[in-house]
PASEBA-1860 file (N, C-alpha, C; in nm, 3 decimals):
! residues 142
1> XXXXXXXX> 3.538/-4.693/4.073/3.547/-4.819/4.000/3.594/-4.932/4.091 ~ 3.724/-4.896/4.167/3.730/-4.981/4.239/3.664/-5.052/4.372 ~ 3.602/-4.985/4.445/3.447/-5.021/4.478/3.386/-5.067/4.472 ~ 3.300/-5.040/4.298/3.201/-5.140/4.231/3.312/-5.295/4.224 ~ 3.429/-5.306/4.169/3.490/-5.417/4.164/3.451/-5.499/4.295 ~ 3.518/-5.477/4.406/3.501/-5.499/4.556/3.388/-5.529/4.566 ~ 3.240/-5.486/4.558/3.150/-5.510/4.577/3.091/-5.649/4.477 ~ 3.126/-5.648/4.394/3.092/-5.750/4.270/3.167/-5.867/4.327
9> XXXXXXXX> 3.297/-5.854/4.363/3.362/-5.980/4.398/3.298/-6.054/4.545 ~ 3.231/-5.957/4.590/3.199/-6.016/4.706/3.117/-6.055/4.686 ~ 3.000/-6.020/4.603/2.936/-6.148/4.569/2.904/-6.230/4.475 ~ 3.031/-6.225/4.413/3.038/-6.387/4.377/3.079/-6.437/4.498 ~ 3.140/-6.434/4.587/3.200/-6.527/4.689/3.094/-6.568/4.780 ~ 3.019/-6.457/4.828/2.882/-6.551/4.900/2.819/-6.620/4.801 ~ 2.826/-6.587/4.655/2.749/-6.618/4.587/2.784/-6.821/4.591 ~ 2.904/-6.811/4.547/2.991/-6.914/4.564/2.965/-7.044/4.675
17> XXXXXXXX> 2.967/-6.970/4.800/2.964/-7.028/4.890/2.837/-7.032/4.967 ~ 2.752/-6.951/4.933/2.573/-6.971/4.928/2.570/-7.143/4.881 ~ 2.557/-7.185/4.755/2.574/-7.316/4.674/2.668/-7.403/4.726 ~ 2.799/-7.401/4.792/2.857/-7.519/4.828/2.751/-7.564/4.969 ~ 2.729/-7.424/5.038/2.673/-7.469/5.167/2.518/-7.480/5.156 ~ 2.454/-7.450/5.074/2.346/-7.555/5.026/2.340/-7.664/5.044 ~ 2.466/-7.692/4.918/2.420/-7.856/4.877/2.512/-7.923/4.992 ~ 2.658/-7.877/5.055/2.696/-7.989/5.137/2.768/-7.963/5.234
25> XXXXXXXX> 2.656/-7.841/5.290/2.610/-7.795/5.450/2.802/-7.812/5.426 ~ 2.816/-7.744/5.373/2.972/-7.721/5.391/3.048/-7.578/5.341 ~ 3.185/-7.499/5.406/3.226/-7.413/5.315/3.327/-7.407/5.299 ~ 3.364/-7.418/5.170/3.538/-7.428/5.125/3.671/-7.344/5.215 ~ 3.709/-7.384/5.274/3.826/-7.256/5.296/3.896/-7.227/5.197 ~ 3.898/-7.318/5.117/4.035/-7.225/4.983/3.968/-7.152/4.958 ~ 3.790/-7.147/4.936/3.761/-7.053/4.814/3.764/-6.888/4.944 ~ 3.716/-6.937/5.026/3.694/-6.792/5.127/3.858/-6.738/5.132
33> XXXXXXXX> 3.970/-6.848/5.170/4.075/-6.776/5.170/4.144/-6.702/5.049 ~ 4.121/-6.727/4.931/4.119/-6.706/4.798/4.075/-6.552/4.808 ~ 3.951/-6.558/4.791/3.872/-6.430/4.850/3.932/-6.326/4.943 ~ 3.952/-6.373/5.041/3.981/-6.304/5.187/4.142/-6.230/5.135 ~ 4.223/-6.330/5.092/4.382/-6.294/5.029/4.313/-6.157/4.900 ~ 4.249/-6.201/4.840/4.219/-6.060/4.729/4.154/-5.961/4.800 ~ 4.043/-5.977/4.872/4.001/-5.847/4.961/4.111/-5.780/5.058 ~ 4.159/-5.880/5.095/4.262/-5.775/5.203/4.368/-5.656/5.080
41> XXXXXXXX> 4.419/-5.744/4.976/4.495/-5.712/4.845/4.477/-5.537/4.806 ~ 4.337/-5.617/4.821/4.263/-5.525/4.711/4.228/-5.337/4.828 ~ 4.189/-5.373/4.928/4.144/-5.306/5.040/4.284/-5.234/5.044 ~ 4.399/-5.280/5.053/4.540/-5.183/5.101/4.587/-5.152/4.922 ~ 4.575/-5.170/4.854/4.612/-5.104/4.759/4.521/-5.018/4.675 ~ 4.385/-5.023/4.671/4.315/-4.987/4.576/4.247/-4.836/4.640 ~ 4.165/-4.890/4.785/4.044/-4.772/4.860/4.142/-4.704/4.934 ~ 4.088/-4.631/5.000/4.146/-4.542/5.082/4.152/-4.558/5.236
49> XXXXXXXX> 4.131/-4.690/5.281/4.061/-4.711/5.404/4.240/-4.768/5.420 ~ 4.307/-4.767/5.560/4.428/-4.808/5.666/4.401/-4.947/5.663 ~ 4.503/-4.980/5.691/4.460/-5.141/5.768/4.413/-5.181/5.866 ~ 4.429/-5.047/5.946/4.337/-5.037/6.093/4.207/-5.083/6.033 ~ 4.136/-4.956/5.960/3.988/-5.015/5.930/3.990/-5.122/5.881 ~ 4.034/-5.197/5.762/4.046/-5.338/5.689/4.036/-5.448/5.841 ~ 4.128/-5.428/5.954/4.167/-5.550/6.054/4.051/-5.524/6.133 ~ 3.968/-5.396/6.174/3.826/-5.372/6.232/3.729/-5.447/6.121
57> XXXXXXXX> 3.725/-5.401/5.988/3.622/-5.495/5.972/3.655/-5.633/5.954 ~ 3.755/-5.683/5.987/3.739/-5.862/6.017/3.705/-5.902/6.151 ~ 3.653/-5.787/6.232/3.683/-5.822/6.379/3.514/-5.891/6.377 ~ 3.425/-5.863/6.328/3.254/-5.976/6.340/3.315/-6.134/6.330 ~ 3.398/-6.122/6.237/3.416/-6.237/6.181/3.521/-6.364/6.264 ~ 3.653/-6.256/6.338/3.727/-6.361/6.402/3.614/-6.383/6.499 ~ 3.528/-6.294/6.517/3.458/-6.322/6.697/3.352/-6.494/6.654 ~ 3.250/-6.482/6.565/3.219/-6.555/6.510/3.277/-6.686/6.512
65> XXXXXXXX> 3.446/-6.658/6.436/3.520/-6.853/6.456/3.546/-6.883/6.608 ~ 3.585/-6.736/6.631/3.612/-6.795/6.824/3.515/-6.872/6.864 ~ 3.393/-6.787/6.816/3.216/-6.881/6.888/3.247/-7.021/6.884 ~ 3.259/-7.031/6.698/3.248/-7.195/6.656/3.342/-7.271/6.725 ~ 3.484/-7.207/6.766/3.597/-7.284/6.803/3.525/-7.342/6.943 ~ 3.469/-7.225/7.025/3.440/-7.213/7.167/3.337/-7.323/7.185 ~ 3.225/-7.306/7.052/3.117/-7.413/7.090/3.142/-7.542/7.010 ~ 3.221/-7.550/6.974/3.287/-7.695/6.936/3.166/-7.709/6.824
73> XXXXXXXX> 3.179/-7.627/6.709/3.126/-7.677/6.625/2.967/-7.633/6.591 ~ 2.936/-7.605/6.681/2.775/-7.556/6.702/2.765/-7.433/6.587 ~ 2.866/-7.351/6.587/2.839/-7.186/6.438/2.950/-7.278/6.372 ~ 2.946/-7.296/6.279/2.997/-7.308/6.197/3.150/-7.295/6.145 ~ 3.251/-7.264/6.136/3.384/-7.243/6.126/3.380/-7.130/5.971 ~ 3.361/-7.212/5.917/3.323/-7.185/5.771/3.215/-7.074/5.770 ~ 3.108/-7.033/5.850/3.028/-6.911/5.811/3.120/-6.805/5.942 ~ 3.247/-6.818/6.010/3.304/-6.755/6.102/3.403/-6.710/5.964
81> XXXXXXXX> 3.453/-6.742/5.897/3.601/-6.734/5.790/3.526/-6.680/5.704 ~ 3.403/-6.657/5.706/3.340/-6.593/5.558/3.317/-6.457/5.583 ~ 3.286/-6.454/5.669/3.236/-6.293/5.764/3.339/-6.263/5.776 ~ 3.457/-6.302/5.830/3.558/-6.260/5.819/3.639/-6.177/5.654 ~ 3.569/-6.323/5.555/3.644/-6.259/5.476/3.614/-6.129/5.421 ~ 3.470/-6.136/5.421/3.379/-6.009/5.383/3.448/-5.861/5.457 ~ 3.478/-5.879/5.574/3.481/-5.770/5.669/3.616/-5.720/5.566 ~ 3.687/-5.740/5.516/3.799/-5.669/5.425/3.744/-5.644/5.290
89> XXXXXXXX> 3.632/-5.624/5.247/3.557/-5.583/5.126/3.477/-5.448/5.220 ~ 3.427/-5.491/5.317/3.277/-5.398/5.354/3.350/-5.307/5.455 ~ 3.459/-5.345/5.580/3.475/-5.218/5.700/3.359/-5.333/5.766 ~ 3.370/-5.266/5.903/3.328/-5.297/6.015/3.129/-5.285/6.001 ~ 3.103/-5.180/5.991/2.957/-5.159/6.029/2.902/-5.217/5.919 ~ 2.929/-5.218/5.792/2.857/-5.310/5.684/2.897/-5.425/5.705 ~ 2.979/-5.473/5.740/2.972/-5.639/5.755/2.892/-5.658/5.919 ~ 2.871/-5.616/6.021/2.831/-5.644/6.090/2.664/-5.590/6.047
97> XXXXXXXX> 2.623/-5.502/6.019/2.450/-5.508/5.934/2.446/-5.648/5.776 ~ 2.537/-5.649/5.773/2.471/-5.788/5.694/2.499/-5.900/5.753 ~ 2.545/-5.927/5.893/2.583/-6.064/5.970/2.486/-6.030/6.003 ~ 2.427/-5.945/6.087/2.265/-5.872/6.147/2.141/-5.938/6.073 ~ 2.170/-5.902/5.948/2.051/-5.909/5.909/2.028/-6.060/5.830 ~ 2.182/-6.132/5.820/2.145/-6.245/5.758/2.100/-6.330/5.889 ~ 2.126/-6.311/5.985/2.124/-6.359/6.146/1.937/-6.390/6.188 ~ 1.905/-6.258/6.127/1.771/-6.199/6.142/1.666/-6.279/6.006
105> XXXXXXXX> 1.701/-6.291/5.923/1.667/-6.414/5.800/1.639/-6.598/5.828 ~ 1.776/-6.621/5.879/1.792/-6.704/5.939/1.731/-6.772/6.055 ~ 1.672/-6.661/6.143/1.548/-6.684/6.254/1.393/-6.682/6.226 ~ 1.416/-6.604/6.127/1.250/-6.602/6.073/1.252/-6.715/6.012 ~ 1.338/-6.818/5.915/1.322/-6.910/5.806/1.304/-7.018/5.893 ~ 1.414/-7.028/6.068/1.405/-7.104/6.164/1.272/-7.132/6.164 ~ 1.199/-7.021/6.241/1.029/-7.002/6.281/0.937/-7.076/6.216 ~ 0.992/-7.027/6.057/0.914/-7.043/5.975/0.904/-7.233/5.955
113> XXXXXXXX> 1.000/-7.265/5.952/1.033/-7.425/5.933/0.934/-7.474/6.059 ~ 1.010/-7.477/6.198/0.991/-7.511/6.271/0.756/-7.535/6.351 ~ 0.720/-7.413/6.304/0.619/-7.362/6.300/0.492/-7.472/6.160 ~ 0.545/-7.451/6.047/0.477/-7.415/5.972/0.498/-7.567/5.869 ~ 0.609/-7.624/5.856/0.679/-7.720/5.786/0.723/-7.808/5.843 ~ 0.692/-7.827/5.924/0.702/-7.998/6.069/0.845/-8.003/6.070 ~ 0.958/-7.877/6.111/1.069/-7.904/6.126/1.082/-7.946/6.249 ~ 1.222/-8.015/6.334/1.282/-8.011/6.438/1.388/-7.906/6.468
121> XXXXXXXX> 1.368/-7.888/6.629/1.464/-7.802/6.695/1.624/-7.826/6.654 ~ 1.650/-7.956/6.611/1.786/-8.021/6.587/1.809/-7.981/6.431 ~ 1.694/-7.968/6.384/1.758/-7.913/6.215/1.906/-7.867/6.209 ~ 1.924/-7.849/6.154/2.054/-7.727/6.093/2.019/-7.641/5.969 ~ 2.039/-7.542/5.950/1.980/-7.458/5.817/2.140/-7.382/5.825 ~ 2.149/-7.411/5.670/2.318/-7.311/5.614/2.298/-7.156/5.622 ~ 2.388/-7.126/5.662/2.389/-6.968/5.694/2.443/-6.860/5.569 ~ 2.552/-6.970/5.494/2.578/-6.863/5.354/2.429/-6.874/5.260
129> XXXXXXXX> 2.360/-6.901/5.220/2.261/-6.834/5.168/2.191/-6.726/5.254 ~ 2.157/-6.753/5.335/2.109/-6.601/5.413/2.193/-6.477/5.447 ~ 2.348/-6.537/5.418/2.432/-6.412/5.376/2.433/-6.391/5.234 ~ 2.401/-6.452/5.129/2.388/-6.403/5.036/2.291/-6.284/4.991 ~ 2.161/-6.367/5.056/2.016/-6.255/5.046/2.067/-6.156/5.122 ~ 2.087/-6.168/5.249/2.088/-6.022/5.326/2.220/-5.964/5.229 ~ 2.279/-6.005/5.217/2.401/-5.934/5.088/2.375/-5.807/4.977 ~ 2.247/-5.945/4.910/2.161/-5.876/4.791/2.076/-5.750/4.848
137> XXXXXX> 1.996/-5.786/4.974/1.942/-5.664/4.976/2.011/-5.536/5.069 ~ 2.134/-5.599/5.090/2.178/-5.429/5.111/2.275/-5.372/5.043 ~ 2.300/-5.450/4.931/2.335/-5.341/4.768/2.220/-5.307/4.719 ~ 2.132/-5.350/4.726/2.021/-5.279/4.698/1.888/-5.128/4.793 ~ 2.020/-5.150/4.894/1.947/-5.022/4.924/2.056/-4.953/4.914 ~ 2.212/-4.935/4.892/2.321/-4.896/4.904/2.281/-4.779/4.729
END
């Protein structure tokens, strides 16, 4: 049960933050830290997993803000704190196959724009919806 909970909450939170960063290419930190404070919560009291594993799976995620910190802005801050927060719901290898595969979404939709829909190289495209989808489809093969 507690599991399915964990899993449900997580997505509402991409779900959440899919829609802020839609509409304004932006992502809340209260709501991820909100999140991130109940997953960690929830992860040491509820599953069976150490905090070792819980602090491994945030490790996609600090690497991620380091990027954004490192490239001044270029990844995002906000899709670095989200992966993060996730990584205390999922462990290490599921949050890094859905950074993977939303990563992998995200390049095809690039292509696809750029190619097909008279985008520019300078675009920007939000990354929490493509963590949402890649989200959706790997509870759905789960």
């Amino acid at each position: 049960m507690s599991e399915k909970l964990m899993l449900a909450v997580l997505l509402v939170m991409f779900g959440l933050c899919a829609l802020q960063d839609w509409r304004r290419r932006e992502i809340s930190v209260a709501v991820v830290a909100v999140f991130g404070a109940f997953g960690l919560a929830l992860g040491i009291a509820v599953t069976e997993r150490t905090i070792w594993e819980i602090l491994l799976g945030m490790l996609p995620g600090g690497v991620l803000a380091a990027l954004s910190w490192g490239s001044r802005g270029q990844i995002g801050m906000g899709d670095g704190c989200l992966i993060l927060a996730a990584g205390c719901y999922l462990g290490f290898w599921k949050t890094l196959g859905v950074f993977l595969m939303a990563s992998l979404l995200t390049g095809m939709a690039g292509a696809a724009l750029l190619l097909f829909f008279g985008g520019k190289k300078s675009d920007r495209l939000p990354f929490a919806p493509f963590l949402l989808v890649a989200y959706v489809f790997w509870l759905a093969m789960v």
